[in-house]
C-alpha positions in Angstrom: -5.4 93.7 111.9 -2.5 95.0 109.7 -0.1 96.8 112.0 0.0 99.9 109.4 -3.6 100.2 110.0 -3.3 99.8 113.9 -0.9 102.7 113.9 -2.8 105.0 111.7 -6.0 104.7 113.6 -4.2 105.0 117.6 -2.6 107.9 116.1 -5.8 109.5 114.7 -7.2 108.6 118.4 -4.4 110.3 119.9 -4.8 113.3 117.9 -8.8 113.2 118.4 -8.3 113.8 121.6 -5.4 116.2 121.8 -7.2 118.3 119.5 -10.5 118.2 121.9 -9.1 118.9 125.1 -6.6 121.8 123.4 -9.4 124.3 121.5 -10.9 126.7 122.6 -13.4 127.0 119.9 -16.7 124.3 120.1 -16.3 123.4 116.1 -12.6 122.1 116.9 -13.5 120.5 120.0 -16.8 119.0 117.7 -14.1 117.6 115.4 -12.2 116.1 117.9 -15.0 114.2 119.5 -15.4 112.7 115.5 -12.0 112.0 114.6 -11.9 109.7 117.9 -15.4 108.1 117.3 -14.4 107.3 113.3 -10.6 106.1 115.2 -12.1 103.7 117.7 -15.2 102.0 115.3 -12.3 99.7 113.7 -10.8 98.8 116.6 -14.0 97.6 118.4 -15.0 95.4 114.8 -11.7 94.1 114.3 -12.9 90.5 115.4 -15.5 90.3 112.4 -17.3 88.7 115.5 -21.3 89.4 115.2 -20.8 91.0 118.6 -18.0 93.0 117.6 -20.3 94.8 114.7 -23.5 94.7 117.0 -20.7 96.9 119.6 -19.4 99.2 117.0 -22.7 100.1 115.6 -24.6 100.9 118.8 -21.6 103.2 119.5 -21.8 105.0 116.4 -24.9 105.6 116.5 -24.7 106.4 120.1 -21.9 108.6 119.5 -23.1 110.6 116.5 -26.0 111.1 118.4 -24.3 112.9 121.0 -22.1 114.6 118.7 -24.8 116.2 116.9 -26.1 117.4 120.4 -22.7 118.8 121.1 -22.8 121.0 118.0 -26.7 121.9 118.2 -25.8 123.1 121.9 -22.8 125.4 121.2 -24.7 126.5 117.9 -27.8 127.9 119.7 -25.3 129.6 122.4 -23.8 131.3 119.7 -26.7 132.4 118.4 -28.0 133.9 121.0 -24.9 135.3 122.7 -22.2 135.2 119.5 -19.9 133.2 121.6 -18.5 130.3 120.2 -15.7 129.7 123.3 -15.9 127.1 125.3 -15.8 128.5 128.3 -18.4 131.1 127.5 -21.3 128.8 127.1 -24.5 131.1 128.9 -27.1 130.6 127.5 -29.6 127.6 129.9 -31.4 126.0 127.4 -27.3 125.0 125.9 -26.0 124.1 129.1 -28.9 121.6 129.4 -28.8 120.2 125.6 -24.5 119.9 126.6 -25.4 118.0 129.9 -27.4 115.3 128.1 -24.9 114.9 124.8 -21.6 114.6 127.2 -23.7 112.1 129.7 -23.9 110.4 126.7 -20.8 110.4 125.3 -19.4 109.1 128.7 -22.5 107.0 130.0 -24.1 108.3 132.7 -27.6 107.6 134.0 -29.9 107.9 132.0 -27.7 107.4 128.7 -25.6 104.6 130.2 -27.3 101.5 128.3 -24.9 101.4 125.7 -21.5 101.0 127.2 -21.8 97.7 128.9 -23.1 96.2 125.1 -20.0 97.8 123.6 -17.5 97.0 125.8 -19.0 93.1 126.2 -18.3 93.5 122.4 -15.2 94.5 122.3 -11.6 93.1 123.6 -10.3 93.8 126.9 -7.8 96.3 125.1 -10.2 97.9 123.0 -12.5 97.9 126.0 -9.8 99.5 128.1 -9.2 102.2 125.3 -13.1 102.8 125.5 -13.1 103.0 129.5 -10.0 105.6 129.6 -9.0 107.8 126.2 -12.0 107.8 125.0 -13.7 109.4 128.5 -11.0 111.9 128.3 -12.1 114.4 126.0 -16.1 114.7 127.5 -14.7 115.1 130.8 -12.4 117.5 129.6 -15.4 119.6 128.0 -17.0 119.2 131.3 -14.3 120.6 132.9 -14.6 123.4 131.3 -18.0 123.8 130.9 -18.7 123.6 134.8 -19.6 127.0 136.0 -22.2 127.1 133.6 -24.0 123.8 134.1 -26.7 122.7 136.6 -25.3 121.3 139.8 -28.6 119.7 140.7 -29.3 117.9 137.4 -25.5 116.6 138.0 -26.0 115.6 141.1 -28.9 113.6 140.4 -27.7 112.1 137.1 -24.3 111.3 139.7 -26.4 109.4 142.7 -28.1 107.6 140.1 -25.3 106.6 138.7 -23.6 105.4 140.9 -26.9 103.4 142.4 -27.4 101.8 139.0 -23.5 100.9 138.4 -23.5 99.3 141.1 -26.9 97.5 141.2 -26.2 96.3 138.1 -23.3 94.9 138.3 -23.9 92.7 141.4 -25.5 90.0 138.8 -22.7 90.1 136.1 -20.3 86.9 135.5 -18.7 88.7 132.5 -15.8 90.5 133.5 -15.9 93.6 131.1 -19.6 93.9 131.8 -18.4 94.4 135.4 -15.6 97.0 134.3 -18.6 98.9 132.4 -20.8 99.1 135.4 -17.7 100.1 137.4 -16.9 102.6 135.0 -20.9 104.2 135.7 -20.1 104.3 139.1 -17.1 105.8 139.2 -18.1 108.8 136.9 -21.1 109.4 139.3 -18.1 110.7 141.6 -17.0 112.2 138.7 -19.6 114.3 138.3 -21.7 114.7 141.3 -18.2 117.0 142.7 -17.7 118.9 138.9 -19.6 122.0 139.7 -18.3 122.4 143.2 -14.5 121.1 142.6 -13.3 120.3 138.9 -9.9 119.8 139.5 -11.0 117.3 141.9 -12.7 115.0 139.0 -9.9 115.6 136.8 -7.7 113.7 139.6 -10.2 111.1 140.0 -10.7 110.1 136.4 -6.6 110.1 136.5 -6.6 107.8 139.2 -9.6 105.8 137.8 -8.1 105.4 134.4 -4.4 104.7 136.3 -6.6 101.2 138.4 -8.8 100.6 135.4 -5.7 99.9 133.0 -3.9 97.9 135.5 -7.3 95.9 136.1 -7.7 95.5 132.3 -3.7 94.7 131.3 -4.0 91.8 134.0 -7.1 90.7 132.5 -5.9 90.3 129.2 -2.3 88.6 130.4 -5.0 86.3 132.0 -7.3 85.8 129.0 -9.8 86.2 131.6 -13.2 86.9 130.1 -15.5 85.3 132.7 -15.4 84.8 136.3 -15.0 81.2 135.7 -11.8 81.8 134.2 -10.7 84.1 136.8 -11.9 81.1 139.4 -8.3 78.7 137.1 -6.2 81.8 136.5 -3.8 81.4 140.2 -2.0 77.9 138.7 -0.8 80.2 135.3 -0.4 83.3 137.3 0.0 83.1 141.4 1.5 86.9 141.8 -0.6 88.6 139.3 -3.5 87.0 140.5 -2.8 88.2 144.0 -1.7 91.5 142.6 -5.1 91.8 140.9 -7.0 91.1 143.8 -5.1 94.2 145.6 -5.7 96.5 142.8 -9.5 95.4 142.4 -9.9 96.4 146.2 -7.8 99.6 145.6 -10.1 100.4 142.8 -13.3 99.6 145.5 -11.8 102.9 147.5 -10.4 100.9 150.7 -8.4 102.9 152.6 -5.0 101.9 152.5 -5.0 102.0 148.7 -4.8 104.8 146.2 -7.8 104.3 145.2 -9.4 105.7 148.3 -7.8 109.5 148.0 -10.5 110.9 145.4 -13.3 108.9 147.7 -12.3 110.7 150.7 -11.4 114.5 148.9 -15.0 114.2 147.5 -16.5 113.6 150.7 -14.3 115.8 152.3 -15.6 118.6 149.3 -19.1 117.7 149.7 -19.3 118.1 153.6 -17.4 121.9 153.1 -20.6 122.7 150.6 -23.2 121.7 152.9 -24.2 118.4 151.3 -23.9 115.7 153.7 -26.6 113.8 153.3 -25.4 113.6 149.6 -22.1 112.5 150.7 -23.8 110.0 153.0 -25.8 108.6 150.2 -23.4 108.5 147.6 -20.7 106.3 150.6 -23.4 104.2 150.8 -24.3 103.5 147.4 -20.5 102.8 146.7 -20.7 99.7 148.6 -23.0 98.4 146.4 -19.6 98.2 143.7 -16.7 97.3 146.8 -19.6 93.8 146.8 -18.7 93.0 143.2 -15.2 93.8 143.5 -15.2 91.5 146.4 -16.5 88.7 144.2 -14.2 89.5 141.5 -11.4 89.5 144.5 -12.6 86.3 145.9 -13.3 84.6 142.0 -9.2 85.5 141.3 -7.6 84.5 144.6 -9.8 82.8 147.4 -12.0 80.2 145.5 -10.7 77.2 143.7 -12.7 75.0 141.3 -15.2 72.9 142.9 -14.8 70.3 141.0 -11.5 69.7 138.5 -13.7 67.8 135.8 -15.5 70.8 135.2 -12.9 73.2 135.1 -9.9 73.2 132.4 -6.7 74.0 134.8 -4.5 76.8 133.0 -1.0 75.9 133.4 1.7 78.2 133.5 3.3 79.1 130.1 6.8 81.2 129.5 4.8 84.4 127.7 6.2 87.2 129.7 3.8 89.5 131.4 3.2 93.4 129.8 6.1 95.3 132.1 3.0 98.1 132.1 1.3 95.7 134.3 3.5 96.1 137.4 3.8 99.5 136.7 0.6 100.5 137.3 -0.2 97.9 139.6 2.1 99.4 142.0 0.8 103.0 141.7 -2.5 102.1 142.2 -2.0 100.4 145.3 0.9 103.0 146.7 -0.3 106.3 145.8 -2.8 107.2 149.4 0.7 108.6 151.1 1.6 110.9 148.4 -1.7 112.5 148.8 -0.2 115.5 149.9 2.5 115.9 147.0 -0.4 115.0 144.6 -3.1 117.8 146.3 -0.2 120.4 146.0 0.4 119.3 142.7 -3.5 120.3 141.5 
């Protein structure tokens, strides 16, 4: 792609989003959601690859369809209370219409069949620009929604979620199919504590998005598409490969790693509100993704090729790695003791 054209359309992303999660008004906010759908359509059919359109059109569609729910939702509020803020959104029948078009503008169950296709279509870059930015501004519009939605139709969408990101992804050898179904499961924690604790899913999309890219960028330094690859990645790239394997675990919520702060404030959140048995399911249905992180963990580091005939060795070449990569690579696996800093912080 000409670099011109690169700029111009991660710019109009950029501004998509600023624009979204800055307005208070639902037309702006409508107009960001747009001007980051139209950004991100090249970008995912920049391949010419049959995939690549198949990708980009299911997530137009996809997307203006949940666009058009965004704006019928705020328009019937405003007809009946003559609000168009954001923050004043009253009236039920809107709250429910907004529930559905954000769970599927970021792919929660029941509107989730979409993202694995598109991200399987994508690249890993585009894919990680999908998995991150683009979740940004719905979250940010359920953020400020909350009050007004349904806790129990979140909750439910939520448990599902997270059963179904994780069921699913037990059987996948593709690795960005496996990012998508992580990405399901980690916005059921996103959105099962939203009505009870925002600020709380704000900090763990953060830390989401923070492991996600560092999963992603070491992906891509690997060329690693399939779990095959990932088996002949450690003779091109010993410490990254190890590295990986830390910050797939971190991103599985094991303890010593960041990536088990927002597991444990959740739990901690649900058990003040009386939902226990939520939390308890919700723990247990996580383990359900920390299995196919394992076998992600286990393809990059622990298993070598059965059989070198059938497996073309990578050797190691002089390409530097992305700096980025270490970067985030460290926060996500360093974060867990400044938990309080971070808490004080929100």
């Amino acid at each position: 792609m000409n670099p011109q054209a690169k700029l111009v359309f991660v710019s109009s992303l950029l501004l998509g989003t600023t624009i979204t999660i800055s307005s208070n008004h639902w037309v702006l906010a409508w107009t960001g959601l747009e001007i980051n759908t139209l950004a991100i359509l090249p970008l995912i059919s920049k391949s010419h690859h049959p995939r690549a359109i198949e990708a980009a059109t299911k997530y137009f569609l996809v997307q203006a369809a949940a666009s058009a729910l965004v704006l019928f939702s705020s328009m019937t509020n405003a007809w009946h209370t003559g609000q168009w803020d954001i923050t004043q959104l009253t009236y039920p029948t809107s709250c429910l219409i907004l529930t559905a078009a954000l769970a599927m503008k970021l792919g929660l169950v029941p509107f989730h069949f979409w993202f694995p296709e598109v991200l399987q279509g994508s690249s890993l870059l585009t894919g990680l620009l999908l998995s991150t930015v683009m979740k940004f501004p719905p979250i940010t519009l359920l953020f400020m929604t909350s009050p007004s939605l349904n806790p129990t139709l979140l909750t439910t969408m939520a448990l599902l979620s997270t059963a179904l990101g994780g069921w699913m992804g037990l059987n996948q050898t593709q690795t960005r199919k496996i990012l998508a179904f992580s990405s399901i499961s980690h916005l059921g924690w996103m959105a099962i504590i939203i009505s009870y604790n925002p600020k709380l899913t704000l900090l763990n999309f953060y830390l989401y998005a923070l492991m996600t890219a560092a999963v992603f960028l070491s992906l891509n330094s690997m060329k690693a598409l399939k779990l095959s690859t990932l088996m002949t990645s450690w003779t091109k790239t010993p410490t990254l490969n190890a590295m990986l394997m830390l910050t797939l675990l971190s991103l599985a919520g094991l303890p010593p790693l960041t990536g088990f702060l927002p597991k444990w404030l959740i739990i901690q959140e649900l058990t003040k509100q009386e939902m226990a048995p939520t939390a308890t399911i919700i723990s247990l249905l996580s383990l359900l993704g920390l299995f196919f992180y394992l076998r992600l963990a286990y393809c990059s580091t622990i298993t070598l090729p059965p059989h070198t005939t059938n497996h073309a060795k990578q050797w190691h070449t002089n390409k530097p790695t992305n700096p980025m990569v270490a970067v985030l690579t460290i926060m996500s696996l360093t974060l867990l003791p400044a938990s309080p800093l971070i808490l004080s912080a929100l």
